[in-house]
FIPA-474667 format. One record per residue (C-alpha): x, y, z; residue in one letter. Coordinates in steps of 0.5 Angstrom, whole numbers, padded with zeros to 4 digits, always signed. Each point is the difference from the previous one (the first is absolute). Last residue first. Example, Ala and Ser with C-alpha at 12.3 -4.5 7.8 and 13.67 -1.06 7.14 Angstrom:
2
+0027-0002+0014S/-0002-0007+0002A/
// end
This chain:
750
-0189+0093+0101X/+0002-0004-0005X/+0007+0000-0002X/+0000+0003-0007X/+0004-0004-0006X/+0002+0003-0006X/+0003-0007-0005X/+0005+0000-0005X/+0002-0005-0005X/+0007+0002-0004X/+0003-0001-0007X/-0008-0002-0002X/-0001+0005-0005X/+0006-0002-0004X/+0000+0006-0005X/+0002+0004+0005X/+0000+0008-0002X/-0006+0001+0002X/+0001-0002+0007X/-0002-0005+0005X/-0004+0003+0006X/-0007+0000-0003X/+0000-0007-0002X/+0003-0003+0006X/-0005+0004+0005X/-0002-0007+0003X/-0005+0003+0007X/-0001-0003+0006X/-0005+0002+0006X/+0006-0004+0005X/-0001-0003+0007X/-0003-0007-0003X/+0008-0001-0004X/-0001-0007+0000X/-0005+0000-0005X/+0003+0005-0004X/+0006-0006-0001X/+0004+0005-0005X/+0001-0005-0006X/+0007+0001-0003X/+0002-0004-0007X/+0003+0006-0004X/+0005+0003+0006X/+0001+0007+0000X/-0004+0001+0007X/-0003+0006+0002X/-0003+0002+0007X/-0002+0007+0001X/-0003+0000+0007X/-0005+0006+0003X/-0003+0001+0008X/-0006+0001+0000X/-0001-0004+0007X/+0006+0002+0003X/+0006-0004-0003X/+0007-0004+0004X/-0004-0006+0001X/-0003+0000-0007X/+0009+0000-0002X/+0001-0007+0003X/-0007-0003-0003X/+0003+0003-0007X/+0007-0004+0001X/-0004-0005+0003X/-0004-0001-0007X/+0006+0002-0004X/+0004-0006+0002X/-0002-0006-0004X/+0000+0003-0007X/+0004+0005+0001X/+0006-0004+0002X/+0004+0003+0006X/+0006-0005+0001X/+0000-0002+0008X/+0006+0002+0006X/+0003+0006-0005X/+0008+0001+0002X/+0001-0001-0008X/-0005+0002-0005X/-0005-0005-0002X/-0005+0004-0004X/-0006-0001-0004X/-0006+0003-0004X/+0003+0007+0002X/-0006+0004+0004X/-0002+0007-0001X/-0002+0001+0007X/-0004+0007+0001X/-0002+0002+0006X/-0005+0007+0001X/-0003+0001+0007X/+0006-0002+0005X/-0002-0003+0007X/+0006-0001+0005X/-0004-0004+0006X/+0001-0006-0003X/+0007+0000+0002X/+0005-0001-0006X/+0003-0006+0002X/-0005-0004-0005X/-0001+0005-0006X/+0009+0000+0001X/+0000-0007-0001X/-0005+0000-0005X/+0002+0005-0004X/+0009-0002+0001X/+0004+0005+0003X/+0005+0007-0001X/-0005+0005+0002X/+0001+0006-0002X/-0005+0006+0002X/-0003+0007-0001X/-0002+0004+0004X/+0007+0003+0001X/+0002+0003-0006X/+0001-0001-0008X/-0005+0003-0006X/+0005+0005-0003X/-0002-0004-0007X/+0008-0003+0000X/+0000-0002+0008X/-0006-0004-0001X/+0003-0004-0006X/+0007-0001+0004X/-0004-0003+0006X/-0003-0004-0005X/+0007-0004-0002X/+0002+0001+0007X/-0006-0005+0001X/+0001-0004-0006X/+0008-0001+0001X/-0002-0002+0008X/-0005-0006-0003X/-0005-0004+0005X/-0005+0007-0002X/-0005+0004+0004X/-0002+0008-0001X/-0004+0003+0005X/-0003+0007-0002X/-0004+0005+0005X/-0004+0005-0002X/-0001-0001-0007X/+0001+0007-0004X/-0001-0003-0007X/+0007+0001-0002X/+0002-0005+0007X/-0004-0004-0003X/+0002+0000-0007X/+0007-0001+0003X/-0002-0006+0004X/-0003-0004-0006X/+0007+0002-0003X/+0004-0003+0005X/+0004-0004-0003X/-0001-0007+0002X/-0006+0001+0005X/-0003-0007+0001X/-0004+0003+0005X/-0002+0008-0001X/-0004+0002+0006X/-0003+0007+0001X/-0003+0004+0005X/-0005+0005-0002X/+0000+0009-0001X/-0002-0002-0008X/+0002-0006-0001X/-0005-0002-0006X/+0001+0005-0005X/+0007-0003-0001X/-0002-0008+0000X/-0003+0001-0006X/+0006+0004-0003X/+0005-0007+0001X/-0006-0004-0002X/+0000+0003-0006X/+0008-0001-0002X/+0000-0007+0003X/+0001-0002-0007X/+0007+0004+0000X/+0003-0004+0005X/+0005+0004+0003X/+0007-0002+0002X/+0004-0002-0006X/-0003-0007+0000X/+0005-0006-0002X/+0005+0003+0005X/+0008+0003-0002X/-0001+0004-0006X/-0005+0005+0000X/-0001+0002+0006X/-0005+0005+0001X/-0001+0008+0005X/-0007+0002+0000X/-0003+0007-0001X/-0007+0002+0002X/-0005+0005-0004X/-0003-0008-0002X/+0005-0003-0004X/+0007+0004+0000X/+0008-0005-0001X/+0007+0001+0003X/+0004-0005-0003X/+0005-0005+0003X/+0005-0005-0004X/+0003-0002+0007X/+0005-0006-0004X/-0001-0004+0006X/-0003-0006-0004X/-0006-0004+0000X/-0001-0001+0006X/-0005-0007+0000X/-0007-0002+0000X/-0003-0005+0004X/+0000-0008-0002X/-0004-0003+0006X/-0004-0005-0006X/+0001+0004-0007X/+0001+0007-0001X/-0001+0000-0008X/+0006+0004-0003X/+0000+0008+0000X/+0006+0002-0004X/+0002+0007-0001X/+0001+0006-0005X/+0002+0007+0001X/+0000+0005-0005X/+0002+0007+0001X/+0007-0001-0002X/-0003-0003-0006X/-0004+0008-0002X/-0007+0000+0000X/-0003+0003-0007X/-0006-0005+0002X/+0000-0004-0007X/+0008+0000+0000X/+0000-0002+0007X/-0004-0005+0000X/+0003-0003-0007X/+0007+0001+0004X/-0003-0005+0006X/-0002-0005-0005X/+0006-0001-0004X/+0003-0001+0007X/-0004-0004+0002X/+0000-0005-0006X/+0008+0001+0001X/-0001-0004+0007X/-0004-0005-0003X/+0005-0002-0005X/+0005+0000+0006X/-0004-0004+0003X/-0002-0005-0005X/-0007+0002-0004X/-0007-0005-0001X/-0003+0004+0005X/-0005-0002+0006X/-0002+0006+0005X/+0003+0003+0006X/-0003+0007+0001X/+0006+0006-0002X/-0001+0007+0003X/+0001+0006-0004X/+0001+0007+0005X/+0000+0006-0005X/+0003+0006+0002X/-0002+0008-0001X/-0005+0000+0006X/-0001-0007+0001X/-0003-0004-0006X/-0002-0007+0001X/+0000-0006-0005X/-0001-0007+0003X/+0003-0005-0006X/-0002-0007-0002X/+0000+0001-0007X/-0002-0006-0003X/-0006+0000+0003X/-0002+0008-0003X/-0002+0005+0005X/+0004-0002+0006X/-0001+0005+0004X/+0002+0006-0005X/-0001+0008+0003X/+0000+0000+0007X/+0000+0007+0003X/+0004+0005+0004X/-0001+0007-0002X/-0006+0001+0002X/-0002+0008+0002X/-0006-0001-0004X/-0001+0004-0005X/+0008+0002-0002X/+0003-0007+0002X/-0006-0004-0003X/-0001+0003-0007X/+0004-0005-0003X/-0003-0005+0002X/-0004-0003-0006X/+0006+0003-0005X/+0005-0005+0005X/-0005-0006-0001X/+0001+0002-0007X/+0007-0001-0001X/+0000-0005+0006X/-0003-0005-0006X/+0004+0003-0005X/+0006-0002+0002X/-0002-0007+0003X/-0002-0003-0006X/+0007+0003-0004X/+0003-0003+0006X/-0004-0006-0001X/+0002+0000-0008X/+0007+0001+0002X/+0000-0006+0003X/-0004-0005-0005X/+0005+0002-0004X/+0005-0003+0004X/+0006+0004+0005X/+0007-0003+0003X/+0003-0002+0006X/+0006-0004+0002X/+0004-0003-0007X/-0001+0007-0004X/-0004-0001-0007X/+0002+0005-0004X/-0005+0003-0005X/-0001-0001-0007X/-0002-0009+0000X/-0001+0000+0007X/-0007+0004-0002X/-0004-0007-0002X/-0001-0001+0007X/+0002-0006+0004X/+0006+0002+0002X/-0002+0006+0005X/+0001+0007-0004X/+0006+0005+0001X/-0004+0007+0001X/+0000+0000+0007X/+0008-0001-0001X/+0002+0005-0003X/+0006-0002-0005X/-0003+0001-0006X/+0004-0001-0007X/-0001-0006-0001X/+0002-0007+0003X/-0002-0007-0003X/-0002-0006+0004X/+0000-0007-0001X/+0000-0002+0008X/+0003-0007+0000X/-0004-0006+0003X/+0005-0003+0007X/+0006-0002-0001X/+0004-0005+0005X/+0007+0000+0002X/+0005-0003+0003X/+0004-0002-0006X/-0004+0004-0005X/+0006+0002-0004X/+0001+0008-0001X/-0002+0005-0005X/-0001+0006+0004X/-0003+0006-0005X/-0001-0004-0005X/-0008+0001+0000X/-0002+0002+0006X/-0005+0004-0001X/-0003+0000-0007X/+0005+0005-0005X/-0002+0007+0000X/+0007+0002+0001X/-0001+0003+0007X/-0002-0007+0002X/-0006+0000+0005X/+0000-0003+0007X/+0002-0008+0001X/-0001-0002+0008X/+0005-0004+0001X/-0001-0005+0008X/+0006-0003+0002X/-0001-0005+0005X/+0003-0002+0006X/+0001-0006+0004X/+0004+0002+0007X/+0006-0003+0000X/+0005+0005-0002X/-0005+0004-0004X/-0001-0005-0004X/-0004+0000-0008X/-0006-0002-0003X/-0001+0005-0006X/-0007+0002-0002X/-0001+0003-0006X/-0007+0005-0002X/-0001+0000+0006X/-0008-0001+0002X/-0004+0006+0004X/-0004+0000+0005X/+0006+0004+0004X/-0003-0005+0006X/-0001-0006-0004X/+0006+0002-0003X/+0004+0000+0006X/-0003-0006+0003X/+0006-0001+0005X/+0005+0004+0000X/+0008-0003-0003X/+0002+0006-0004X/+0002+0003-0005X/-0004+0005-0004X/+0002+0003-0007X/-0004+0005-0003X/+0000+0003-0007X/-0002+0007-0001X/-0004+0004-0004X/-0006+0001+0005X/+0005+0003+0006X/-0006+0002+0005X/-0003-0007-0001X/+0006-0002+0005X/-0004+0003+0006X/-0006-0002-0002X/+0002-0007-0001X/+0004-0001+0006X/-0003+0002+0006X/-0004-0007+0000X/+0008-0002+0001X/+0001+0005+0006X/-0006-0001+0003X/+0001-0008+0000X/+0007+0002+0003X/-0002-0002+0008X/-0002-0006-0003X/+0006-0003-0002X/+0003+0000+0007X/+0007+0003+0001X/+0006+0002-0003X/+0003-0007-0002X/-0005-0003-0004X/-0005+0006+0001X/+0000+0001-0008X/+0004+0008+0001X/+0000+0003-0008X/+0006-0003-0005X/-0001+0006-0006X/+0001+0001-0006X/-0005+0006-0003X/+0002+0000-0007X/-0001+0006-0005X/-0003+0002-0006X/-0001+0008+0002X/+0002+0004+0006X/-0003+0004+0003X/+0000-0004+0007X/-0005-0001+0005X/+0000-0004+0007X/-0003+0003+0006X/-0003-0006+0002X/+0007-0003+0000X/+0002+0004+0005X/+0006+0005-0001X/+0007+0001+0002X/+0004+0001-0006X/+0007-0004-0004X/+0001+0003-0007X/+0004-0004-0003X/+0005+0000-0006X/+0005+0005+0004X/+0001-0005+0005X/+0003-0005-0005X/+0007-0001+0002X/-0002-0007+0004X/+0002+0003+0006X/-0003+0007-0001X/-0007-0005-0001X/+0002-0003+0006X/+0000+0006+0004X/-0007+0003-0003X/-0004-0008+0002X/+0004+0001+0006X/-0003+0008+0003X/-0007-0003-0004X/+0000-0006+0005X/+0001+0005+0006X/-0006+0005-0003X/-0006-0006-0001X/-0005+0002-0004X/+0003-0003-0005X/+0001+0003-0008X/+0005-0002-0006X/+0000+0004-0006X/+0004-0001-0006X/+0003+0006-0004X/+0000+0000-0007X/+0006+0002-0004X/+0004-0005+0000X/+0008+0000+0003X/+0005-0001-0005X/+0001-0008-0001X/+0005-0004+0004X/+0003-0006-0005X/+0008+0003+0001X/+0000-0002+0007X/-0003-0006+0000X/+0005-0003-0005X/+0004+0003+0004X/-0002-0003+0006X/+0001-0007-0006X/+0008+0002-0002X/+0002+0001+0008X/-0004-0007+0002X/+0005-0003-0006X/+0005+0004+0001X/+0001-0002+0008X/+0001-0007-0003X/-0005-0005+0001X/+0003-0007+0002X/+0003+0003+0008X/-0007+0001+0001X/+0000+0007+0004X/-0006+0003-0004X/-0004-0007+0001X/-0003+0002+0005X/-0002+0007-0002X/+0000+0007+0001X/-0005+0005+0001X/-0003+0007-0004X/+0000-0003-0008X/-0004-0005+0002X/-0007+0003-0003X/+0004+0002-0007X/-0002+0007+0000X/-0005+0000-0007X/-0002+0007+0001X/-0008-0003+0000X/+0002-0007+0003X/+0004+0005+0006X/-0006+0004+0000X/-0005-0005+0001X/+0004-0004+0006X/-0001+0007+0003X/-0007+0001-0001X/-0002-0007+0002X/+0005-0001+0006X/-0001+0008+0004X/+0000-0001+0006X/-0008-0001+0001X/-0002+0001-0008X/-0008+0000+0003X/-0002+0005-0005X/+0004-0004-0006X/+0000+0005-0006X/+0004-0001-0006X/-0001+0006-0007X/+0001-0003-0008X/+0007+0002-0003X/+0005-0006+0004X/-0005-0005-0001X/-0005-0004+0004X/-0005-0005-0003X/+0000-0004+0007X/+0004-0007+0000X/+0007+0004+0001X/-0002+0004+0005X/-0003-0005+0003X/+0006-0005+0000X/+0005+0006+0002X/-0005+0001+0007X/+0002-0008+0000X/+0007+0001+0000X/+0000+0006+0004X/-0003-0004+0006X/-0006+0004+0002X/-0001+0002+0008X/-0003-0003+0006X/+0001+0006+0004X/+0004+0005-0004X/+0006+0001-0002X/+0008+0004+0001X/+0006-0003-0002X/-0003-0001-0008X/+0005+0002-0005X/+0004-0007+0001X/-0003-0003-0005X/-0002-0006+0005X/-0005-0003-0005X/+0006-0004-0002X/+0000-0005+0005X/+0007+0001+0004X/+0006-0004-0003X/-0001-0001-0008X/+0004-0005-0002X/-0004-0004+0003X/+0003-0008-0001X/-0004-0006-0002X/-0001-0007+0001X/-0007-0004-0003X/-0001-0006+0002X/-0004-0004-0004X/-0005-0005+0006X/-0007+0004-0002X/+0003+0006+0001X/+0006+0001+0005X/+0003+0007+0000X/+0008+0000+0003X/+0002+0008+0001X/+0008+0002-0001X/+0000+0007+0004X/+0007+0002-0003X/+0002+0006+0004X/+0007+0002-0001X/+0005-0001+0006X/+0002-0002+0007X/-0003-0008-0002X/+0006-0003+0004X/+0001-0006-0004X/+0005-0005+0003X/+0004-0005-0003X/+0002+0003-0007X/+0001-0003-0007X/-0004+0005-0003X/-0004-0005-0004X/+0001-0006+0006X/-0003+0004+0005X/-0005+0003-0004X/-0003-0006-0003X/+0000-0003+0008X/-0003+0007+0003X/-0006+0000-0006X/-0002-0008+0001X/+0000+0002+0008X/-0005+0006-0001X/-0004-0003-0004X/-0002-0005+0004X/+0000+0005+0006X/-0005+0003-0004X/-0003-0006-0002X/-0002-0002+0007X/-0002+0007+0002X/-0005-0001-0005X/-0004-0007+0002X/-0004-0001-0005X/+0005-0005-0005X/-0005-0003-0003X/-0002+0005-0004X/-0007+0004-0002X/+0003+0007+0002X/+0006+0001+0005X/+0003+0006+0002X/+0008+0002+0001X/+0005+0005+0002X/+0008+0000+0000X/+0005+0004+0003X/+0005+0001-0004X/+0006+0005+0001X/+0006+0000-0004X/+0007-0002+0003X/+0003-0004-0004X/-0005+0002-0007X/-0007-0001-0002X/-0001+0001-0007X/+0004-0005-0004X/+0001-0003+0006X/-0007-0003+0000X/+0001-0006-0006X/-0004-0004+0001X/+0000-0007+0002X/-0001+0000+0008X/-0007+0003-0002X/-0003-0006-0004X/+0005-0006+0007X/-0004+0005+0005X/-0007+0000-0004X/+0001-0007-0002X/+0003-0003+0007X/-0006+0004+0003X/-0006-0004-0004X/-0005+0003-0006X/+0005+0003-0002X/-0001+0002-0009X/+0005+0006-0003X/+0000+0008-0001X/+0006+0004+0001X/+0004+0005+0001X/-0006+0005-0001X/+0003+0007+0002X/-0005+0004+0003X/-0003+0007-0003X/-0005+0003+0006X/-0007+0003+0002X/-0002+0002-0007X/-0004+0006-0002X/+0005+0005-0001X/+0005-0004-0004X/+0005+0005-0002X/+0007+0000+0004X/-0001-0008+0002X/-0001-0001-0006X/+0005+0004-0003X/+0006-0003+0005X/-0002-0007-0001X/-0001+0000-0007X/+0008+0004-0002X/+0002-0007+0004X/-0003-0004-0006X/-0006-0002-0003X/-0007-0005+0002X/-0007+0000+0002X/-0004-0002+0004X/-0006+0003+0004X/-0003-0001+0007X/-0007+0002+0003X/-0004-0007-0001X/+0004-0004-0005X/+0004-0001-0005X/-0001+0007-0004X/+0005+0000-0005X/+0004+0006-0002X/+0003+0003-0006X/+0006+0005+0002X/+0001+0007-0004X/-0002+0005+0005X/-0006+0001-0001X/-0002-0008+0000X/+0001+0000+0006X/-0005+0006+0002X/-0004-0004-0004X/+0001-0007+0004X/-0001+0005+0006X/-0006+0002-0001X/-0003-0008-0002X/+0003-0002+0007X/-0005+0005+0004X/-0004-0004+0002X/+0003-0004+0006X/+0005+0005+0002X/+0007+0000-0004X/+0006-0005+0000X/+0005+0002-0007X/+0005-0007-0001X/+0006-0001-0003X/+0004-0004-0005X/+0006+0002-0002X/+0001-0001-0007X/+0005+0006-0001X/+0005-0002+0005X/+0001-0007-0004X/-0003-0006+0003X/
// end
């Protein structure tokens, strides 16, 4: 065997063996994948040297001494005993050996090491003509791998696995080897002209491995090599290849990369590595949360290695970030996206199918690799010869056949099953069908002419606050409500045939139809979902974003939060009832139970009620109607603020404290913390009623309201109420659903 037909072996992770057969073959050596995660090929000391330089995806480059049947020691022992170790070992190298064991007869590998061993000193000492091998040099790592009884003996020329570029000093928790970020460069569609992102870049792997390819920096250019203090490869043989290295290096490209974290310690290693690797000035390295992703770049790739719960915690606790994804990579429609991970469920979760999966490890753990095709620049179906590669490892799913056009907007991308995707973009998340923008056009016209029946309301009425759409059309299940110069859109669930990201799009397509039909700015447009409560389900803070806005009904003024509750803090249909209870409190006590913010209480207090008293479980709300009083100048010491449930309060409170006018607008159920029993307003609201008697002289008057649909007031348990149902009189005009709440005025008898 001459030193030109060395045979030798690149070892790689399992699934990525086919990557670095290419890379082989780039640098002029044919490989042969023969078996999982291992390559061979052959060539002469100058190999050794550029592989190991240039391979970015393999793990290390072994020398194959020799591959021979032992099924029993003496044919392992007698097998390496034979070859010819002194030609790469010399007196006094270092050699410890590894080994593992696969389907043979010899299972015991601490047996055939020592086997191993034992043949080798014998060769060496009869080689070199020595007594002793003090093993003070060199590293010659021998490996004995048995499979299926044929032992296969190896020697690493590599040293440290190659994914120690020696770039990275610093990581984060749970980081990504540089070979396999290499590797998912590699399978994406990225090229040094088009713009990277990986939003969850850590310290830095993807986008640095990434300017490296795009440069052509050779990976191992940085670190030694075992095999650089092998007396048989020359000085100017490891010389020639580093220089080799050296003159390949590319000018710097003009797009800069980006990498993003919230994590400001990790961005501190990911831009010190970056400066080791000599491509600091290619990336741009930013603190900033993947819900604020955005770029304006066009025909990018998104790469990126998000947190799975592996190692890092449990996946649950990630489910929000992945159900985030879709709406949040929509905002980059011309865009490829790349995503690996080992998440459960991640297309179940994103309701979208890859368009290739790759399984791949991430250490020990299974990954996947999920490729998102987006539209070409060129015009070409997505795709197309843009990451030719074996399909070692990986399974296709249907390719999307699209053609890119000149538009980039994303709501005006249709879905894949409209005729349009033929002229416009089709983004990988999101998208608009016909039949989309035929609802919006619907949804147009509709406000159009409501906000033309209305338009007198502000300047004849004094209403500036009013519902202008309630689900008018079924499939547009949008709440409209004008307030002041804003509008308050709220979504209702209902079946669709959209993924989240299309759905996503779809909202905001009808959001901007809003604004354009109703001359409102989209800075002054809010929209929120309402989903169906469900069992003890109570609805959540929203945000803490503060987006308050003072508005006028009535000859009042209240303060509302657009943000971060489902409701702003007035409910709109209760408007009338509002004024009835104002020219009712004249110089009388009143009570206000299930208060929320109060609005009940200012319009008594506006109506020169004598005594009010205000009762909530919640601190927020009471502060939030103390600030209402405050605001109309109605604030002083006659009226109370009592922090308690309504019956709770009804049952401490001594019947000797009377009121005239109560009004209970009750929820239809709640199960807030520190409450003994859940209030239900089926079952509760005749002792709730019985409990507000006690505290009534004859005459004294209820308004009780509900907004539960299937509520039945049991009047025959009520005998001390002459009761009348006003519901027809206290829904406004504006409310096309005239049963949004039922309300009843009861008088105590006398």
């Amino acid at each position: 065997m001459t030193a030109a037909e060395i045979p030798l072996i690149a070892t790689t992770a399992f699934g990525l063996e086919a990557i670095v057969k290419r890379e082989l073959l780039a640098l002029g050596y044919e490989g042969h994948v023969v078996g999982p995660g291992r390559i061979e090929f052959t060539g002469g000391h100058e190999s050794i040297c550029r592989s190991n330089l240039w391979l970015r995806t393999a793990d290390r480059v072994l020398v194959r001494v020799a591959r021979f049947p032992a099924s029993d020691f003496e044919a392992l022992f007698e097998g390496t005993k034979a070859l010819s170790w002194d030609r790469w070992i010399p007196a006094d190298g270092r050699f410890p050996v590894v080994g593992r064991s696969i389907r043979s007869q010899l299972s015991s590998v601490p047996a055939c090491q020592r086997a191993v061993k034992r043949a080798i000193v014998d060769q060496l000492f009869s080689a070199h003509g020595v007594t002793e091998l003090p093993e003070t040099t060199g590293d010659f790592k021998v490996e004995i791998a048995l499979l299926d009884d044929v032992a296969t003996l190896t020697i690493d020329t590599t040293g440290p696995s190659l994914h120690k570029r020696a770039y990275r000093q610093s990581a984060a928790i749970a980081p990504l080897k540089e070979t396999l970020a290499a590797a998912l460069v590699t399978l994406s569609f990225w090229r040094a002209e088009r713009p990277l992102l990986d939003p969850f870049c850590g310290s830095g792997t993807i986008p640095i491995e990434a300017a490296m390819i795009g440069r052509n920096i050779a990976p191992g250019s940085l670190r030694s090599f075992a095999s650089e203090s092998w007396p048989n490869i020359t000085t100017q043989v490891w010389q020639a290849a580093r220089e080799e290295a050296r003159d390949l290096v590319r000018e710097p490209f003009e797009e800069r990369l980006v990498g993003t974290d919230i994590d400001k310690r990790v961005l501190q290693y990911a831009r010190a590595n970056a400066e080791r690797a000599g491509v600091a000035d290619l990336i741009h390295f930013q603190d900033r949360d993947f819900r604020d992703l955005s770029s304006k770049r066009q025909y990018g790739c998104v790469i990126t290695n998000p947190p799975y719960g592996e190692r890092m915690g449990d996946h649950r606790e990630h489910a929000p970030l992945y159900g985030s994804m879709p709406e949040v990579l929509r905002r980059l429609p011309t865009w490829s996206h790349f995503v690996f991970t080992s998440y459960p469920g991640f297309e179940q979760l994103i309701q979208l199918k890859a368009d290739r999966r790759r399984k791949l490890y991430n250490g020990r753990i299974e990954c996947t690799y999920f490729q998102f095709h987006g539209p070409r620049p060129d015009g070409r179906p997505s795709g197309a010869d843009e990451a030719e590669e074996s399909d070692v490892g990986a399974t296709d799913a249907p390719e999307k056949h699209v053609l890119a056009a000149e538009s980039t907007e994303p709501s005006l991308a249709p879905s894949p099953r409209s005729p349009r995707q033929k002229r416009d973009i089709q983004p990988v998340f999101g998208g608009l069908s016909d039949k989309a923008h035929e609802q919006a056009e619907l949804f147009r016209r509709r406000l159009t002419k409501r906000a033309r029946h209305f338009r007198r309301w502000p300047s004849k009425q004094d209403i500036h606050c009013f519902r202008l759409y309630e689900r008018d059309v079924p499939e547009i299940p949008l709440v409209v409500d004008r307030l002041e110069d804003h509008l308050h859109i709220t979504e209702y669930e209902r079946p669709h045939d959209r993924d989240r990201a299309q759905h996503a799009d779809w909202l905001d397509l009808m959001c901007r139809a809003a604004g354009e039909a109703l001359d409102v700015a989209k800075t002054k447009i809010v929209i929120k979902r309402r989903q169906r409560q469900r069992g003890s389900l109570q609805h959540d803070r929203l945000s803490d974003v503060g987006h308050e806005l003072e508005v006028r009904e009535g000859g009042l003024r209240f303060v509302l939060n657009l943000s971060d509750y489902v409701d702003t803090g007035l409910f709109l249909d209760h408007r009338i009832t509002r004024s009835m209870v104002r020219d009712e409190v004249l110089k009388r006590r009143f009570l206000n139970l299930f208060a929320y913010t109060g609005s009940f209480t200012v319009y008594a207090a506006d109506g020169a009620a004598s005594h009010t008293t205000t009762v909530d479980t919640s601190r927020t709300y009471l502060n939030w109607a103390k600030r209402n009083l405050a605001l109309n100048r109605l604030d002083g010491v006659q009226h109370e603020f009592v922090r308690n449930e309504a019956r709770q309060y009804l049952r401490e409170t001594p019947e000797t404290v009377k009121f005239d006018v109560v009004v209970a607008d009750a929820p239809t159920f709640s199960n807030r913390k520190g409450e003994e029993n859940d209030w239900t307003v089926q079952d509760h609201h005749v002792e709730l009623l019985q409990l507000i008697g006690t505290h009534l002289d004859g005459g004294g008057i209820v308004y009780f309201s509900t907004n539960f649909r299937r509520f039945k007031l049991d009047e025959a348990a009520l005998v001390e109420y002459s009761i009348r149902e006003i519901s027809a009189q206290t829904v406004p005009p504006d409310f096309r659903n005239r049963r949004i709440h039922r309300c009843w005025r009861m008088c105590k008898v006398e």
